[in-house]
SETORLUM-869863 format. One record per residue (C-alpha): residue number from 0; residue in three letters; x, y, z. Coordinates in steps of 0.2 Angstrom, whole numbers. Example, Ala and Ser with C-alpha at 12.3 -4.5 7.8 and 13.67 -1.06 7.14 Angstrom:
residues 2
nr_rest_c1_c2_c3
0_ALA_62_-22_39 $
1_SER_68_-5_36 $
This chain:
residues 478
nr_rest_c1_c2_c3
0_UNK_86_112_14 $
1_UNK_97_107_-1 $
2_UNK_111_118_3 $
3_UNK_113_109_20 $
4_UNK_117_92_12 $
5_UNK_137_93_7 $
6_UNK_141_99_26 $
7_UNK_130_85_34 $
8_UNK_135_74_23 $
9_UNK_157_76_27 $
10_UNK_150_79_47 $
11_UNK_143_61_45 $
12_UNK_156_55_36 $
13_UNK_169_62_49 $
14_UNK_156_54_62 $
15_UNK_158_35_53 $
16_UNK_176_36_51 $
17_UNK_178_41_70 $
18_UNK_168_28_74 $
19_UNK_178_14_67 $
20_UNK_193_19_74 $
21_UNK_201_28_59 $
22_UNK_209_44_60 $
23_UNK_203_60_56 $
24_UNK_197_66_40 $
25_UNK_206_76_27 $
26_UNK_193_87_23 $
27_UNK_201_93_7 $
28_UNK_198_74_-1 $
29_UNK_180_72_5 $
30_UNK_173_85_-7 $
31_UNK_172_74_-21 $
32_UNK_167_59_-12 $
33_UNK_153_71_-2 $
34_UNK_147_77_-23 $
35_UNK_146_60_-28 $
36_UNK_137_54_-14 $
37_UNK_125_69_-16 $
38_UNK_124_62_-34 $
39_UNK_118_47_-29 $
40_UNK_105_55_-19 $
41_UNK_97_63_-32 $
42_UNK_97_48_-44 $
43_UNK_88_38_-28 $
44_UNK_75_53_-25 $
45_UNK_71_53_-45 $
46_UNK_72_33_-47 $
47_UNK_73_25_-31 $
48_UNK_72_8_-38 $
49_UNK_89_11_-46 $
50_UNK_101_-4_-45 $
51_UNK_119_-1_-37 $
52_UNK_129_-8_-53 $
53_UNK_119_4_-64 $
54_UNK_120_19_-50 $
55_UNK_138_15_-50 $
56_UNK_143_16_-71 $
57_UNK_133_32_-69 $
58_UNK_144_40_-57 $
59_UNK_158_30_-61 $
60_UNK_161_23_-44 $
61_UNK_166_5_-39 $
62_UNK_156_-7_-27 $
63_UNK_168_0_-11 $
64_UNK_161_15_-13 $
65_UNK_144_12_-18 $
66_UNK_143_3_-3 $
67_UNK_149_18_10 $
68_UNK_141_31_-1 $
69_UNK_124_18_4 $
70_UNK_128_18_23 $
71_UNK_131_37_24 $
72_UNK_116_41_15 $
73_UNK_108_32_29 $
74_UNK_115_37_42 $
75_UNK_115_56_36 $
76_UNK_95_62_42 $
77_UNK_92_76_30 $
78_UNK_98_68_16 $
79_UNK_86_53_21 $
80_UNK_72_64_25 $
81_UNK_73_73_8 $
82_UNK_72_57_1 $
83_UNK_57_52_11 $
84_UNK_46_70_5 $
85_UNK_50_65_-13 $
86_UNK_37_62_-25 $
87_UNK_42_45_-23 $
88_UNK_40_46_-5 $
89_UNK_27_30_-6 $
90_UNK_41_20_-12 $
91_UNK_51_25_3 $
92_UNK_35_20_14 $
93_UNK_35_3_8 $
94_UNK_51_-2_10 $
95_UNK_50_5_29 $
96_UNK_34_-3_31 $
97_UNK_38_-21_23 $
98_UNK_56_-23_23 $
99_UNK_63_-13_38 $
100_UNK_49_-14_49 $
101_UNK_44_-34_43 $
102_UNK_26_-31_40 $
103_UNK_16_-43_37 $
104_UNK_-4_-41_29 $
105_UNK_-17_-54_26 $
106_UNK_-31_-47_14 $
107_UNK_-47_-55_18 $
108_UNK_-55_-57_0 $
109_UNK_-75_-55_9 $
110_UNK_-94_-55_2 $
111_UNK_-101_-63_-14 $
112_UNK_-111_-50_-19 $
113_UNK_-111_-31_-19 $
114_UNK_-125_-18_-22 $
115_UNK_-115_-4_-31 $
116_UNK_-109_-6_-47 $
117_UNK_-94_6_-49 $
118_UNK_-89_11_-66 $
119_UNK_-69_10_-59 $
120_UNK_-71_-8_-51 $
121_UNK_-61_-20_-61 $
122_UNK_-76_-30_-56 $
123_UNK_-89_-23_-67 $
124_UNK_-92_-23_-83 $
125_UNK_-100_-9_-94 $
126_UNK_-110_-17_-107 $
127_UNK_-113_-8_-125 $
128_UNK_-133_-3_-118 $
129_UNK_-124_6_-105 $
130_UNK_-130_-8_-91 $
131_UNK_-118_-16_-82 $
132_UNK_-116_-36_-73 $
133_UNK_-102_-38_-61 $
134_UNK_-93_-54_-58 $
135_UNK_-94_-64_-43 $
136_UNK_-85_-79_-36 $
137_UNK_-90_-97_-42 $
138_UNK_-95_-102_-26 $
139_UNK_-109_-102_-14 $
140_UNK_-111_-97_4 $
141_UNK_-110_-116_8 $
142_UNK_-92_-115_0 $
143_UNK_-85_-102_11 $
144_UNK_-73_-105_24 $
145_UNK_-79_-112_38 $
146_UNK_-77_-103_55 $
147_UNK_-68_-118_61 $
148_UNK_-56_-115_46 $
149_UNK_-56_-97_50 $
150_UNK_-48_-100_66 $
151_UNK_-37_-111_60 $
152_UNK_-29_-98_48 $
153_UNK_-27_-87_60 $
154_UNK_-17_-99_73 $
155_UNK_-6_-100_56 $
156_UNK_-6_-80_56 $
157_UNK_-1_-78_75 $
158_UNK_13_-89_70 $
159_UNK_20_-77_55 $
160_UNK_17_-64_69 $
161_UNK_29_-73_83 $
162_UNK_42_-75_71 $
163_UNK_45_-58_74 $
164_UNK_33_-49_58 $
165_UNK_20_-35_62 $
166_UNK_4_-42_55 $
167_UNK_-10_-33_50 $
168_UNK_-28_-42_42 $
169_UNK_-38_-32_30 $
170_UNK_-55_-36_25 $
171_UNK_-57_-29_9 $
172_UNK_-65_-39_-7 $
173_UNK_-68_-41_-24 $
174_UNK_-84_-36_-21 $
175_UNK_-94_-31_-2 $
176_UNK_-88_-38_15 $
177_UNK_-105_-32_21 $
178_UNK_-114_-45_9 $
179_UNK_-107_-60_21 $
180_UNK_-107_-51_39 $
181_UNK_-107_-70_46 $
182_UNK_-90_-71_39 $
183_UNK_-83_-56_42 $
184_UNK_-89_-56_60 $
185_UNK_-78_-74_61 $
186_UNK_-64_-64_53 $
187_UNK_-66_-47_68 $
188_UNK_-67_-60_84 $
189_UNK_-51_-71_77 $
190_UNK_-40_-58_75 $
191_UNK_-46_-50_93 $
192_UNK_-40_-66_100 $
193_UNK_-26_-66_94 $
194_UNK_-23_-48_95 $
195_UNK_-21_-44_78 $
196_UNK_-25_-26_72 $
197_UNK_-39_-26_57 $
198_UNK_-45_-15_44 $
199_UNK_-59_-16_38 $
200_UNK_-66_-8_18 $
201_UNK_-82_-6_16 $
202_UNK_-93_3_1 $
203_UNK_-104_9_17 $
204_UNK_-122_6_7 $
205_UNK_-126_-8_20 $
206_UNK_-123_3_37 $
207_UNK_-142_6_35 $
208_UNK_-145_-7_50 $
209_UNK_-139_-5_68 $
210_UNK_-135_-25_66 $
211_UNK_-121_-19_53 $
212_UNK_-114_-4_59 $
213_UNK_-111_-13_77 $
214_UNK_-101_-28_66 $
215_UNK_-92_-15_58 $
216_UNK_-85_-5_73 $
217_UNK_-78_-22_81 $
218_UNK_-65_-21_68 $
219_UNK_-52_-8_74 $
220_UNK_-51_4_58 $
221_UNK_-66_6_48 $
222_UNK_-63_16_28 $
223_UNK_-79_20_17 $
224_UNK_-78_23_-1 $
225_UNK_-84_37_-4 $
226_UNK_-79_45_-21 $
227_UNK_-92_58_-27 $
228_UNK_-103_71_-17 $
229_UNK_-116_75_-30 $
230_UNK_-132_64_-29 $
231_UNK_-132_65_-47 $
232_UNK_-115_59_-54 $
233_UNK_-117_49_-36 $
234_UNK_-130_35_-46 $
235_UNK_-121_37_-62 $
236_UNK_-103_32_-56 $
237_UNK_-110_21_-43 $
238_UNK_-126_13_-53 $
239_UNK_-126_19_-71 $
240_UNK_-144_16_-78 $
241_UNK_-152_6_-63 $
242_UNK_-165_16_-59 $
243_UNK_-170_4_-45 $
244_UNK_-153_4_-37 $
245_UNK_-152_23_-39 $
246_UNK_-168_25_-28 $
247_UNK_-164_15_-15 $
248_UNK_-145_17_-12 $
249_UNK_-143_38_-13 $
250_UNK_-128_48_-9 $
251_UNK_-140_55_6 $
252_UNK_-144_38_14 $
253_UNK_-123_34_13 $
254_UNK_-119_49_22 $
255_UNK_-136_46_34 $
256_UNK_-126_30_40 $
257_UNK_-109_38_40 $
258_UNK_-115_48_53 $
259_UNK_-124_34_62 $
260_UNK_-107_24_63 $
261_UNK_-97_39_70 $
262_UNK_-111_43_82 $
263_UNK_-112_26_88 $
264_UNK_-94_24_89 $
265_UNK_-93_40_99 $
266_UNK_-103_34_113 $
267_UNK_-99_13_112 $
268_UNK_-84_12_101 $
269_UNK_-71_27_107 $
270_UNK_-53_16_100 $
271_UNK_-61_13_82 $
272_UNK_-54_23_68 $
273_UNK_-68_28_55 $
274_UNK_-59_35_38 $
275_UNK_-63_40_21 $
276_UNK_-56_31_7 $
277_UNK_-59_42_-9 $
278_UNK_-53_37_-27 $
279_UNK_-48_56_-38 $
280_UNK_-57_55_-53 $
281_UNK_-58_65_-68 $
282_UNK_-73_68_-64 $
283_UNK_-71_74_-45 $
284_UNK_-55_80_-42 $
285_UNK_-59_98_-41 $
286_UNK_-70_92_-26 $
287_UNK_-57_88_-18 $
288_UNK_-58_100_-2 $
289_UNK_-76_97_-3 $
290_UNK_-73_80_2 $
291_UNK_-62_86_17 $
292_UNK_-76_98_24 $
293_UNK_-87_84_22 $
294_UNK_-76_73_32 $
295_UNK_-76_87_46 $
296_UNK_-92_88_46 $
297_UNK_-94_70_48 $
298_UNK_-84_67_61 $
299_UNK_-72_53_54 $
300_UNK_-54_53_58 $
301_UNK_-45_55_40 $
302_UNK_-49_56_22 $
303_UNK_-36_43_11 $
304_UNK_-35_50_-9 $
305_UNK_-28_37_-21 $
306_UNK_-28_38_-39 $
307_UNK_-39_27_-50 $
308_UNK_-24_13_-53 $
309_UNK_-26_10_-70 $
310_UNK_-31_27_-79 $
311_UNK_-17_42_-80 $
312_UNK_-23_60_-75 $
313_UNK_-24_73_-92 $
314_UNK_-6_84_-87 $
315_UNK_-20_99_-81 $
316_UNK_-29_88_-71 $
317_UNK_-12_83_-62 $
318_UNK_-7_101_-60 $
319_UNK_-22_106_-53 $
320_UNK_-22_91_-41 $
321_UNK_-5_95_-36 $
322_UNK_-11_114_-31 $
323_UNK_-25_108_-22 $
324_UNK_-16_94_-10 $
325_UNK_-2_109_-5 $
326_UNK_-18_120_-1 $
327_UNK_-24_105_10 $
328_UNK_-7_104_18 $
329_UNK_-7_124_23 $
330_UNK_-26_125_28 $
331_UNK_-29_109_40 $
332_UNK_-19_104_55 $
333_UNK_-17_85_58 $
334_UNK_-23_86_74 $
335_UNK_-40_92_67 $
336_UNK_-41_78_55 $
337_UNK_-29_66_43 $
338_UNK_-27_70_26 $
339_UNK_-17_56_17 $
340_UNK_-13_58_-2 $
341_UNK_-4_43_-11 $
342_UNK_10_51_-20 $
343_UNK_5_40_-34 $
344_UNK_-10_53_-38 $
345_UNK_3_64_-46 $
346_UNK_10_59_-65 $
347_UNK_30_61_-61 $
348_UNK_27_48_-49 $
349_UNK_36_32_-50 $
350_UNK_21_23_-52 $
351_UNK_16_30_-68 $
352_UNK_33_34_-76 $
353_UNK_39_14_-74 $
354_UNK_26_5_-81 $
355_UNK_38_-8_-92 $
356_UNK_44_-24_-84 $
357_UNK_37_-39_-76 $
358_UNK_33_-44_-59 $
359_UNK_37_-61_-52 $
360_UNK_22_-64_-39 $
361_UNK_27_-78_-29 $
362_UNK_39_-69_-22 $
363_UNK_27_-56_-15 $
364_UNK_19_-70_-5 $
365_UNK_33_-67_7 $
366_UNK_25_-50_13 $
367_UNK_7_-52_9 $
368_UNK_-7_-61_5 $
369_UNK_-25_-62_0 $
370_UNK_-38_-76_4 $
371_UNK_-54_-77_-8 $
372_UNK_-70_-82_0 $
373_UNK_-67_-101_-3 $
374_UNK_-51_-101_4 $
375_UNK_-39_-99_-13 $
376_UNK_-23_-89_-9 $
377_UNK_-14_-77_-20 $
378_UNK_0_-63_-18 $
379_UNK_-7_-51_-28 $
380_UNK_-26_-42_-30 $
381_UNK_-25_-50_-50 $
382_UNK_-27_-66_-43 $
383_UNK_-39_-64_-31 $
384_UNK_-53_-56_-40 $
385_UNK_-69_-65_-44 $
386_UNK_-63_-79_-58 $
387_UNK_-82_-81_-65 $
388_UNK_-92_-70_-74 $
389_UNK_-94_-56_-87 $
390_UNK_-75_-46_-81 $
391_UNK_-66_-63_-77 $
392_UNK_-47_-63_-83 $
393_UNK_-44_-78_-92 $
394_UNK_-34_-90_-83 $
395_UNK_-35_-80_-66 $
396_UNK_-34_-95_-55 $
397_UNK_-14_-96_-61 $
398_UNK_-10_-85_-51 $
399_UNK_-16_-96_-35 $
400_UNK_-5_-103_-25 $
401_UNK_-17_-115_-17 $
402_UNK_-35_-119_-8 $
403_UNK_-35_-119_12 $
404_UNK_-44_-135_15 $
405_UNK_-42_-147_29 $
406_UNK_-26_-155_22 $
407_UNK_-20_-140_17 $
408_UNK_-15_-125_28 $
409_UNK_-11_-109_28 $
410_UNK_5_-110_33 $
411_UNK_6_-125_21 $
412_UNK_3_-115_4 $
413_UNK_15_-99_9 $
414_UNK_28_-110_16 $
415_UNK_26_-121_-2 $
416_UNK_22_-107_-13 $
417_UNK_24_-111_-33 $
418_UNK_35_-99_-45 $
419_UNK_17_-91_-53 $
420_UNK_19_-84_-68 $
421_UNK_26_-66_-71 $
422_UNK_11_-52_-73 $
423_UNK_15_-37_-83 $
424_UNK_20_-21_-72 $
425_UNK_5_-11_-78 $
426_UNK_-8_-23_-70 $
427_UNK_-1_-21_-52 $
428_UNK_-7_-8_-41 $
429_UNK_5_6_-35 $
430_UNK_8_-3_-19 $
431_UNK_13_-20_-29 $
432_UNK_22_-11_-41 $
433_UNK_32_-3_-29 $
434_UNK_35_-18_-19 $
435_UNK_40_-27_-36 $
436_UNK_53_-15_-39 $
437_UNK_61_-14_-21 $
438_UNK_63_-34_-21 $
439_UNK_71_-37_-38 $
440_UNK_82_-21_-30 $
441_UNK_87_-30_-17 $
442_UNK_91_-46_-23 $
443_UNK_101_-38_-37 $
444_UNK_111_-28_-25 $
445_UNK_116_-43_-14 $
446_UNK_119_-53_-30 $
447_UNK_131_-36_-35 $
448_UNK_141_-36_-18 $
449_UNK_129_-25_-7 $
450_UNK_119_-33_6 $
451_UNK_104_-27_14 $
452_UNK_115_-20_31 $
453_UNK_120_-5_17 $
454_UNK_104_-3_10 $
455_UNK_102_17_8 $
456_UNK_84_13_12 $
457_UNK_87_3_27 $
458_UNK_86_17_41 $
459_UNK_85_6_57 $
460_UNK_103_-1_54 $
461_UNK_110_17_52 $
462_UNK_121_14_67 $
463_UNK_126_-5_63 $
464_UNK_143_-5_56 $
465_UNK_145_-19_48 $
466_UNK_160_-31_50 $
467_UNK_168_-26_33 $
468_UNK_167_-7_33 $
469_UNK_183_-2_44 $
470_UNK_192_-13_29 $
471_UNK_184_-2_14 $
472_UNK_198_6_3 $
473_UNK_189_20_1 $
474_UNK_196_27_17 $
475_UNK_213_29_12 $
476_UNK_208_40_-1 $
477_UNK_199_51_14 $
């Protein structure tokens, strides 16, 4: 695909010009103006966080051509697209989710308890014995936002929406939405209302009643955790040395109302998507394609791998992941079922090769946000874990931008939202991390003379020209 990008790069270049009403092209000069735009590419694919003054003393170009070298890299597809299959392709997938396509997500923080305790939640901790507590929140079911309240915040959510975003409401937790099937109930029939697509993220351990699983399949996307397929290592990752636990919530009995859900949704619930969500371990990555049988056998619609965020893979373990998610790719057909790997499980990603700097989370209150059980808002999954117990960070709440109450809104706390303080790179998720990056890229660009209309990653404006383009100097040089 490589050796097609000089000529689609001059043909689209040739394209531009033509459009603008400039005359012709004289091929001989576009050469080196078509090899340092191919440059450019590259550096993106490798770094696509890169800001345009530093892309520019690499190559040696000014801010006029950085800025037409930007527009024809969107506006040239296989250059684009080449970019997109990178190995920092999920960088490219936030930036058309968040900042192309205006998304907007509201993360429903549900349930005060939970009965598995994961040895990779950030919410348990693993005691020197071997037991392990988890934290919960410091409140009470009496505590929790009301359903009145609930409504309320999502009258301030259909307003985000008609200002022209597209919204989308997890529910999700620090610990299990089933826990609290009250609330999350409240949160399914709001956004319904309102028309809002939800997904909803469950452990799956509390499907065991027909009561649940009907709650559950009101939402319109369902995902399961389910990360290890031996009953064995199942109660050890999932329950360490309680026994009790062990006994009564088995691999078996998960699976058992897996296939109760999709069964039930098959027959009363065809438009819900029922999914997988499985975190690659060093312990069960080779069971990788085990997990996709399972799936097919199971009847869900997709399996989703992600990476355990905050522990790097050994170099062989990353090589063999790699091998196995090209296998996957070759051996199942999409139409049979999704399989979704973050490009984040593999160690050249961005995610794991860019781990110095400092994110500014205010400033991701302007495309997400969560909402803890009592109501307290924060931009980033740091802030909205449980605050009491064993695991607590000290001095969480920080990183809260406010507590919906009666006198306070939604609306009130994104519109008002204080500078938090900055969280060091390497506590964010890869999602956040990336979102990080793309922001300070942004706002550094415009600061630098490059506006968002030449952003290379800004695909929909591909055929906008902007008002200062038919004025660049460069084209006298072409």
């Amino acid at each position: 695909m490589r050796s097609i990008l000089p000529d689609a790069l001059a043909l689209e270049l040739g394209r531009l010009k033509e459009t603008i009403g400039l005359p012709p092209l004289a091929k001989s000069k576009t050469v080196p103006f078509v090899g340092k735009v191919l440059s450019i590419a590259d550096h993106l694919i490798d770094a696509p966080h890169s800001l345009a003054r530093d892309i520019a003393v690499k190559t040696g170009m000014d801010p006029s051509q950085i800025k037409l070298a930007y527009k024809l890299i969107q506006r040239t597809k296989p250059v684009a697209d080449l970019i997109k299959a990178s190995h920092n392709g999920d960088y490219l997938n936030i930036v058309n989710h968040y900042f192309n396509t205006q998304m907007y997500v509201v993360v429903f923080f549900v349930g005060l308890s939970c009965p598995s305790r994961c040895v990779f939640c950030p919410n348990v901790n693993i005691n020197s014995d071997g037991t392990r507590d988890i934290a919960r929140y410091p409140v009470s079911k009496d505590g929790c936002l009301s359903p009145g309240m609930i409504r309320k915040i999502f009258q301030d959510i259909r307003q985000i929406r008609d200002e022209g975003n597209f919204v989308l409401v997890k529910i999700s937790g620090g610990l299990e939405p089933l826990t609290d099937t009250q609330t999350m109930s409240t949160i399914v029939r709001a956004a319904k209302d309102q028309s809002i697509p939800v997904k909803l993220f469950t452990n799956g351990l509390l499907l065991n009643s027909k009561a649940n699983r009907t709650q559950v399949l009101k939402a319109g996307d369902v995902r399961i955790s389910l990360s290890i397929i031996d009953e064995n290592r199942f109660g050890e990752v999932m329950f360490g040395p309680d026994t009790k636990r062990r006994a009564r919530y088995t691999l078996k009995s998960l699976l058992s109302n897996i296939a109760s859900l999709v069964k039930e949704r098959n027959r009363d619930y065809p438009n819900t998507k029922i999914g997988i969500n499985s975190i690659v371990l060093e312990e069960n990555h080779r069971d990788m394609e085990a997990f996709v049988r399972l799936a097919f056998q199971l009847g869900v619609d997709y399996i989703d791998f992600k990476p355990n965020y905050f522990s790097p893979y050994r170099e062989e373990t990353d090589a063999a992941i790699q091998e196995t998610v090209d296998k996957l790719k070759k051996e199942y057909q999409p139409e049979t079922i999704g399989i979704y790997c973050a490009k984040s499980l593999f160690g050249k990603n961005l995610y794991w090769t860019h781990r110095r700097g400092m994110c500014h989370p205010h400033k991701q209150a302007r495309y997400k946000m969560f909402i803890t059980p009592n109501g307290g808002c924060t931009p980033i999954h740091h802030g909205a874990f449980p605050t009491a117990g064993l695991t607590a960070s000290p001095g969480a709440d920080i990183y809260s931008g406010g507590v919906i109450s009666r006198d306070l809104s939604f609306l009130d706390i994104l519109n008002n939202m204080p500078e938090l303080p900055s969280l060091p790179y390497e506590r964010l998720n890869p999602f956040e991390h990336m979102l990080a990056l793309e922001i300070e890229r942004e706002e550094k660009d415009t600061a630098w003379g490059i506006p968002t209309a030449y952003s290379p990653y800004n695909f929909p404006m591909a055929d906008t020209i902007p008002d200062d383009l038919k004025a660049n100097p460069v084209w006298n040089h072409l």
